[in-house]
PADRENFI-289052 format. One line per 8 residues: their letters; for each residue x, y, z of C-alpha. Coordinates in steps of 0.2 Angstrom, whole numbers, plus 2048, in hexadecimal, padded with zeros to 3 digits. Example, Ala and Ser with C-alpha at 12.3 -4.5 7.8 and 13.67 -1.06 7.14 Angstrom:
2
as> 83E 7EA 827 | 844 7FB 824
***
This chain:
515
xxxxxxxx> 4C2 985 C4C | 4C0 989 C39 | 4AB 98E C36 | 4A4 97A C2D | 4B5 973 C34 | 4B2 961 C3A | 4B3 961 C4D | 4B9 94E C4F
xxxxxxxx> 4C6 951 C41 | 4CD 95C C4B | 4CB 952 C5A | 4D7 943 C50 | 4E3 952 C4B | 4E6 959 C5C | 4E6 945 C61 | 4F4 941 C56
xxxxxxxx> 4FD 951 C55 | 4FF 951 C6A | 503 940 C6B | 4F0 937 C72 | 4EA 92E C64 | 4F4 925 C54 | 4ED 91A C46 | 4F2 90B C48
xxxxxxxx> 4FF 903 C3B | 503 916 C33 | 512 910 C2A | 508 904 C22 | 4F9 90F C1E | 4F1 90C C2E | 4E3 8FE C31 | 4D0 903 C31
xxxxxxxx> 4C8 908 C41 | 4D8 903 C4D | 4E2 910 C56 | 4F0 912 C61 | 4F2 91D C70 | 501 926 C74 | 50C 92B C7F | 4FF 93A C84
xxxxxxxx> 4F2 92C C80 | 4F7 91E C8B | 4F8 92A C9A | 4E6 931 C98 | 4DF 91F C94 | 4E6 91A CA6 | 4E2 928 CB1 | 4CF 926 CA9
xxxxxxxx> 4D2 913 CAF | 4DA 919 CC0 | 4C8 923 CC3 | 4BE 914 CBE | 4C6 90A CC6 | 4C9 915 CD8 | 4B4 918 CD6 | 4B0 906 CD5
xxxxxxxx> 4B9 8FC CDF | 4C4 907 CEA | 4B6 90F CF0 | 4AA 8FF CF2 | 4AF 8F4 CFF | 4A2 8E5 CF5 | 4AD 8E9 CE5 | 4B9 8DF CDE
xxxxxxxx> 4C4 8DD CD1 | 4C7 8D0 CC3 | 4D3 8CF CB4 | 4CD 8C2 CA9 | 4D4 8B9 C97 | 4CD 8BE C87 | 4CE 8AC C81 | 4C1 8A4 C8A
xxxxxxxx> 4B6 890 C86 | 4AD 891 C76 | 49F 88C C7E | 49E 89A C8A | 49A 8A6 C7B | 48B 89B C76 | 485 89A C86 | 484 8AC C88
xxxxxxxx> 47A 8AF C79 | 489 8B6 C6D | 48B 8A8 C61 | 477 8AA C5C | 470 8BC C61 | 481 8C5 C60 | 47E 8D0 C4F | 47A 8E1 C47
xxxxxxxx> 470 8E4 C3B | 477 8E8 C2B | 472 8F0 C1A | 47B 8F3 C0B | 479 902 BFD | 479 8FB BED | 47F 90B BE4 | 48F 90F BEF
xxxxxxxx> 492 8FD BF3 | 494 904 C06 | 48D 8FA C16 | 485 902 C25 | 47E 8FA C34 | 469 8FE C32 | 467 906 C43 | 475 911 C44
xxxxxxxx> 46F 91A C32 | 45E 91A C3B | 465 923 C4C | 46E 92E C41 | 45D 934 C39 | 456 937 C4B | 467 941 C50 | 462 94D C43
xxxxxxxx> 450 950 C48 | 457 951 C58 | 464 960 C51 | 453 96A C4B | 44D 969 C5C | 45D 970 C65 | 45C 97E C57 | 44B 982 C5A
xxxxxxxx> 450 983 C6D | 45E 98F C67 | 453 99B C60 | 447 99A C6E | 456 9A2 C79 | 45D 9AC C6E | 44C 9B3 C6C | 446 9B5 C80
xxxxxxxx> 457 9B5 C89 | 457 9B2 C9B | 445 9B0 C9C | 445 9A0 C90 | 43F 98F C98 | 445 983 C8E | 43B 975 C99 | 42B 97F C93
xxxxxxxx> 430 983 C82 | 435 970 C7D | 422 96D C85 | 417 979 C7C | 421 97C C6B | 41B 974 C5B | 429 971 C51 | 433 969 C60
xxxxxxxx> 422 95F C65 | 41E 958 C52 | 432 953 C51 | 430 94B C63 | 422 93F C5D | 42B 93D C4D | 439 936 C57 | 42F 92C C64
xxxxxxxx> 427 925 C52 | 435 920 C4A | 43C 918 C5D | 42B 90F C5F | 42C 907 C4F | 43C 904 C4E | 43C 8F9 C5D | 42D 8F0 C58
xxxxxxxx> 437 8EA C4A | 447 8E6 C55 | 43D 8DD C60 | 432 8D2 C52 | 444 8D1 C4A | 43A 8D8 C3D | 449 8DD C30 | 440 8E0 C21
xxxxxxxx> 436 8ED C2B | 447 8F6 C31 | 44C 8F7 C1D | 438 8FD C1B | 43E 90A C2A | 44B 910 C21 | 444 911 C11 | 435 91B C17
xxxxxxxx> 440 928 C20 | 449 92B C10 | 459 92A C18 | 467 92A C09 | 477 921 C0A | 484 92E C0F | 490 92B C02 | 487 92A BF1
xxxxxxxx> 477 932 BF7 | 46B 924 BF0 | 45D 91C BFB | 460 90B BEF | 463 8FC BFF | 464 8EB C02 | 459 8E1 C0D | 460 8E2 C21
xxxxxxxx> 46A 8D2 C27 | 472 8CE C37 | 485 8CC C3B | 48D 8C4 C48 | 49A 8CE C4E | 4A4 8C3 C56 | 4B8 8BE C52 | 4BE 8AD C51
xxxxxxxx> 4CE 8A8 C4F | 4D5 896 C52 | 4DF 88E C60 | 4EB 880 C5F | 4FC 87D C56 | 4F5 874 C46 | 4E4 879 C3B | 4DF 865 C3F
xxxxxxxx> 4E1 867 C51 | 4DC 879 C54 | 4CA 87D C5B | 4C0 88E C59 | 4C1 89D C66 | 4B9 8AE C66 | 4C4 8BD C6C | 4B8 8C3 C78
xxxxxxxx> 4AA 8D1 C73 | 4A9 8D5 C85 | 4B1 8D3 C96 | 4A2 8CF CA0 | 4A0 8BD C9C | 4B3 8BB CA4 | 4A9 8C0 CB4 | 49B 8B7 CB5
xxxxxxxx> 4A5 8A6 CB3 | 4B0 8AB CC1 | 4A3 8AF CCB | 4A2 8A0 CD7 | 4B5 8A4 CD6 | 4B7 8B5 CDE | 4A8 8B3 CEA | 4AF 8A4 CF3
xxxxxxxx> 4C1 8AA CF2 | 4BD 8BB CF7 | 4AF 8B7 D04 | 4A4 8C0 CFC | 48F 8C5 D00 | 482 8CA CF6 | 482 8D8 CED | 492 8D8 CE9
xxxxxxxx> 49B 8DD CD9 | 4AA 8D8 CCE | 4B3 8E4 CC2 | 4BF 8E3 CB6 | 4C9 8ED CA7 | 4CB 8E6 C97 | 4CD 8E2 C86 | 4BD 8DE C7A
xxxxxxxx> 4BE 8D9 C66 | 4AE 8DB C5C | 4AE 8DD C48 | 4A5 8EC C45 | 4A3 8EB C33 | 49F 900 C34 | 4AD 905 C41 | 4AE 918 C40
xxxxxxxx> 4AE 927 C4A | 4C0 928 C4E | 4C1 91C C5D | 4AF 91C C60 | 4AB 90B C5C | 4BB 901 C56 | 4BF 8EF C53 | 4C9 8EE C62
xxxxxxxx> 4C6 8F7 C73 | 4C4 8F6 C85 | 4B7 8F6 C93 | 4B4 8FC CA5 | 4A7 8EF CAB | 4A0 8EB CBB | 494 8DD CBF | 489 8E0 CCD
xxxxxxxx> 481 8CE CD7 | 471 8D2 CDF | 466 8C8 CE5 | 457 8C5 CDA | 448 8D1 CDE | 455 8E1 CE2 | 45B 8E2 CD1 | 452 8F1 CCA
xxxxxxxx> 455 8FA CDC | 468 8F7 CD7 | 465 8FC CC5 | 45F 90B CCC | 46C 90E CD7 | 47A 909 CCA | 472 914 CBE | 473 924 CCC
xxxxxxxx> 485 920 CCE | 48D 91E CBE | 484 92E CB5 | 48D 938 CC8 | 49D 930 CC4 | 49B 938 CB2 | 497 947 CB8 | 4A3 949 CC5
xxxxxxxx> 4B0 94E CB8 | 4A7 95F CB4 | 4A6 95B C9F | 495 962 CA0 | 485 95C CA8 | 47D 962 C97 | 487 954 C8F | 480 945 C96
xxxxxxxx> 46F 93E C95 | 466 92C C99 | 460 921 C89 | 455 910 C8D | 457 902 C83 | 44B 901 C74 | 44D 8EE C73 | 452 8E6 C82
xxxxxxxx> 45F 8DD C82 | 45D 8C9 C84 | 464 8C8 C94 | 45B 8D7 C9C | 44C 8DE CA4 | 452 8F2 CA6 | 461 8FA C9B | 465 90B C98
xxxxxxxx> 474 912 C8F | 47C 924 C96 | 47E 92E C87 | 48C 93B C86 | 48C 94A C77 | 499 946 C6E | 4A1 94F C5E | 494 944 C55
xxxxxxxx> 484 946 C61 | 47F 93C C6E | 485 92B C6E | 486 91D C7B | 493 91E C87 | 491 912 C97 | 481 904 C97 | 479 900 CA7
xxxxxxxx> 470 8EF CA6 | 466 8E4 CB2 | 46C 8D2 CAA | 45E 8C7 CB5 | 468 8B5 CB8 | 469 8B4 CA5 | 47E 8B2 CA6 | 47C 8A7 CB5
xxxxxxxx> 473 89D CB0 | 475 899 C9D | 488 896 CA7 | 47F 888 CB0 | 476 87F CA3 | 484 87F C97 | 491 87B CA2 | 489 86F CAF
xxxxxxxx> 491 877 CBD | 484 884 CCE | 487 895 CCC | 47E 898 CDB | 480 8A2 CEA | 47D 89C CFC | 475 8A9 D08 | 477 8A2 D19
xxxxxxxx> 46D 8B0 D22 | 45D 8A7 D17 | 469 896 D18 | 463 894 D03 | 46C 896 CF2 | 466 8A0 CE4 | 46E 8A5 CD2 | 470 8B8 CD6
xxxxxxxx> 469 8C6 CC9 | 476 8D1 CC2 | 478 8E5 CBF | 486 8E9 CB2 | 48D 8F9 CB0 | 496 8FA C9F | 4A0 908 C99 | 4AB 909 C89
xxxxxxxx> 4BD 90F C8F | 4C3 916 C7C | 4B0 920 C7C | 4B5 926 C8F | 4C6 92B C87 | 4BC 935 C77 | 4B1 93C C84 | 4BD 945 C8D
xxxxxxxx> 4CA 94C C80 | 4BB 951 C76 | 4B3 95C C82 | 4C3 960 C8A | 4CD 969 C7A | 4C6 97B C75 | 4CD 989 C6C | 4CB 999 C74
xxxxxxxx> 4CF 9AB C72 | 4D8 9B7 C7F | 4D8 9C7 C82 | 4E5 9CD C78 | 4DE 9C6 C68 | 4E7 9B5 C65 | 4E0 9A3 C68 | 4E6 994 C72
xxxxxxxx> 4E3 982 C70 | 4E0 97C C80 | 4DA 969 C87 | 4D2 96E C97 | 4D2 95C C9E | 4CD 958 CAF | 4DE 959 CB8 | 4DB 947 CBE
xxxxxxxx> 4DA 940 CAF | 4EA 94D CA9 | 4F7 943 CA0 | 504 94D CA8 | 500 956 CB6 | 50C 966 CB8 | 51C 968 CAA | 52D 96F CB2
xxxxxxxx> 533 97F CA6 | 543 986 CAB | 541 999 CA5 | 552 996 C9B | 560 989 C99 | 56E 990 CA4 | 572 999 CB3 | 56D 98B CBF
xxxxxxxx> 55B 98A CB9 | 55A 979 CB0 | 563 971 CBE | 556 979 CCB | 54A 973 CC1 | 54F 962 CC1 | 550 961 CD3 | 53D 969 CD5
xxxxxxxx> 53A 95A CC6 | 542 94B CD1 | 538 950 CE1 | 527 94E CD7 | 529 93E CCB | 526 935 CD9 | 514 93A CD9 | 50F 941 CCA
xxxxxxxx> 513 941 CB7 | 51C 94F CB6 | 526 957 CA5 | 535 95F CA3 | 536 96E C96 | 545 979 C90 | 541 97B C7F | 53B 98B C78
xxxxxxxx> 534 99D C7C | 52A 999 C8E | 51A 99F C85 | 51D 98F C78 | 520 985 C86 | 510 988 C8F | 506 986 C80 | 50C 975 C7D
xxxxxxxx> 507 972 C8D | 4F6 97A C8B | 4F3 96D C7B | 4F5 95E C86 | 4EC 962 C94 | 4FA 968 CA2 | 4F2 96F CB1 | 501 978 CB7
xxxxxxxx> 511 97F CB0 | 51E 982 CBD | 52B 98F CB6 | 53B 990 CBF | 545 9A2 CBE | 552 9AA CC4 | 549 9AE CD4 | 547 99C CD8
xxxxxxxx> 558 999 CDC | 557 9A9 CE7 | 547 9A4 CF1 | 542 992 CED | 533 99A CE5 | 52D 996 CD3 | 51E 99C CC9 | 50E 98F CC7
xxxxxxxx> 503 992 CB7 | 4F1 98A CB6 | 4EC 984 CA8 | 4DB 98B CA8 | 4DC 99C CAC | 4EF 99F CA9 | 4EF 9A8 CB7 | 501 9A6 CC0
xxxxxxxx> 506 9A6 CD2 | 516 9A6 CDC | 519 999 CE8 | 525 990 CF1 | 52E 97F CEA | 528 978 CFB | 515 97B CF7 | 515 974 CE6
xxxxxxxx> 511 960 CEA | 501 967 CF3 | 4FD 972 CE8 | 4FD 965 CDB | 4F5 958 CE5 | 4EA 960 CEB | 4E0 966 CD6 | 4E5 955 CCF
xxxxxxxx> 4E2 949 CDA | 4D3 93D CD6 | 4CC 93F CE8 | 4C6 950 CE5 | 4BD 947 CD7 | 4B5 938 CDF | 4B1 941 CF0 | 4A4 946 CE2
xxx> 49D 937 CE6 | 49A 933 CF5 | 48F 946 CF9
***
């Protein structure tokens, strides 16, 4: 990468070049913060489903699934809180006449105190080498301590303000930190005012008839009003959870960050039932859990982090976000909440009908507390092709482009390349092609110099390439390349299901899990 190049631009480039990631609409100059995924994409987006998915309710026999309707009862949004406390706080620049949501500018400013701190920890390596302790450093140096209370300062009063719902303080806050607008540079804004972020459309065949409906701003809600559903029909016992994949609609008015935070995405959520006084136990459990899942995928321990909740939520007594370093810092990835009976019951009230458990071992009925774990399946996506494509040099001198995705997850998991297009070698390698579409994604190649070919499949993230020669029709033997260390080997047609099995298959991921 170019010195001062952008990473996440060249992130979208490789994404759009290699077939991930499109803007949506192109031929008509696209549509603000919404993206298609191609043919590379869609592959990646369900294998990272597949894993969540496999983790979650595969692997826990009190896990089930759901697959809900984005359309739900109007009221169901009001009784959840979204029709009155679902907003961001917005402020506009005056000068550039651009609008920015209050606390993201403000989290912005702390990123970049937070960048003096990691430069200061820099210098402290470079400086003593392998004796530095950065646990010790980060506790007796003064520039990182005085930028540490300057952050905890700007996080306590920040939340004092989010709590009172305080917003001329938030515009005070901002003003006093002298953050500029980062397009025209001037500090000249508007007061902060909330927005609901919530999309309504109408349904019915005529404008007379019709009645207002929300697309849905997340999928838990579908859950919670099915849960008297899925515990009766599925015999179900406390705790017990209820998954589900889906679509969410939410107009962000400053979308950005490439598919970061977009108008129209998707969820992995899973809602936990617990009977009431074991919830922070579970939060605590939930919490261990999903940060081993993250990490079972070998990103980069270094790249994930915990962040509590500066204003709670008004559903929940304990919430903490897994932060991931993305291109942009470290952003939210996945929220672990402890909801309380808030759903439950507001579900109750508005709609007159028990959502009640009956626990016959204490023969009494109780609303049952909830643990949500929420994770955003378009940041899971920007999470793992961001860490996953690097650039790197080898030994004769040239570079490589290469998207070291974990082999799981691969969109295509080995690519056929017949060493040339006669001689019996395209036809062998159709045959060692037809034995394996069975069980994985697999590619055919002919096209090219061999060396073109495996840097193609270097860019999307192959694991292996599997050249057939002139050898293979003597021996049944062909070479296997990996994607990581290049290195090749020779080895029997016969072998090659295992061999592939074996490096891509989402057990050696999730057995993770259970040590």
């Amino acid at each position: 990468m170019a010195k001062n190049e952008d990473p996440l631009k060249r992130i979208i480039a490789h994404a759009k070049e290699y077939g991930f990631v499109f803007p949506s609409s192109e031929i008509y100059d696209g549509l603000s913060a919404t993206y298609d995924y191609g043919q590379m994409g869609a592959e990646l987006k369900n294998n990272i489903k597949q894993y969540w998915w496999t983790a979650m309710v595969k692997m826990n026999e009190n896990i089930v699934g759901l697959d809900a309707a984005i359309f739900m009862h109007p009221t169901t949004w009001k009784a959840s809180g979204h029709v009155d406390a679902f907003n961001d706080p917005l402020i506009d620049n005056k000068d550039s006449k651009k609008r920015y949501r209050a606390d993201v500018l403000i989290e912005d400013y702390i990123a970049k105190i937070e960048g003096k701190i990691a430069k200061d920890v820099a210098k402290g390596l470079k400086r003593f080498g392998d004796a530095f302790n950065e646990e010790e450093f980060r506790a007796t140096n003064p520039n990182v301590l005085r930028n540490v209370d300057k952050i905890n300062a700007i996080n306590d009063r920040f939340k004092k303000a989010l709590n009172d719902d305080d917003l001329a303080d938030v515009k005070s806050l901002i003003e006093d930190l002298g953050i500029a607008c980062p397009v025209s540079g001037s500090k000249n804004w508007t007061d902060v005012r909330q927005f609901n972020l919530m999309f309504s459309t109408e349904l019915g065949s005529t404008a007379d008839g019709a009645s207002t409906v929300y697309l849905r701003p997340e999928t838990a809600q579908g859950i919670f009003v099915n849960f008297l559903n899925v515990q009766k029909t599925g015999r179900m016992k406390i705790p017990f959870g209820i998954a589900q994949i889906g679509k969410a609609f939410r107009n962000e008015i400053i979308a950005r960050q490439f598919i970061f935070r977009m108008r129209e995405f998707e969820q992995m959520e899973m809602q936990f039932f617990v009977k009431p006084g074991t919830e922070l136990e579970w939060y605590e459990h939930w919490k261990k859990f999903r940060i081993n899942w993250h990490k079972a995928l070998n990103l980069g321990d270094d790249n994930y982090r915990f962040h509590d909740h500066l204003k709670m939520a008004h559903y929940a007594n304990a919430a903490a976000d897994i932060e991931f370093k993305f291109p942009m810092g470290f952003k939210e990835l996945e929220g672990v909440h402890s909801r309380t009976d808030f759903d439950l019951k507001a579900h109750e009230e508005f709609s007159g009908k028990k959502l009640q458990y009956f626990d016959a071992a204490e023969n009494t009925s109780y609303v049952p507390y909830v643990v949500e774990t929420s994770i955003g399946l378009d940041r899971m996506f920007l999470a793992v092709f961001s860490s996953s494509l690097k650039e790197e040099e080898l030994k004769d001198g040239s570079t490589r482009l290469v998207l070291t995705l974990p082999p799981s997850l691969s969109p295509v998991k080995a690519a056929i390349l017949p060493l040339t297009k006669k001689d019996g070698l395209p036809e062998k390698a159709r045959e060692i092609f037809a034995n394996l579409k069975y069980d994985f994604n697999i590619q055919y190649d002919e096209k090219d110099s061999i060396g073109k070919r495996y840097r193609r499949q270097d860019a999307i993230g192959t694991p292996f390439s599997i050249t057939v020669d002139h050898q293979s029709l003597e021996d049944n033997t062909v070479t296997i390349r990996d994607r990581d260390t290049m290195e090749q080997e020779r080895v029997e047609i016969d072998r090659l299901y295992s061999i592939i099995e074996e490096r891509v298959s989402y057990r050696t991921v999730l057995k993770k899990l259970e040590s």
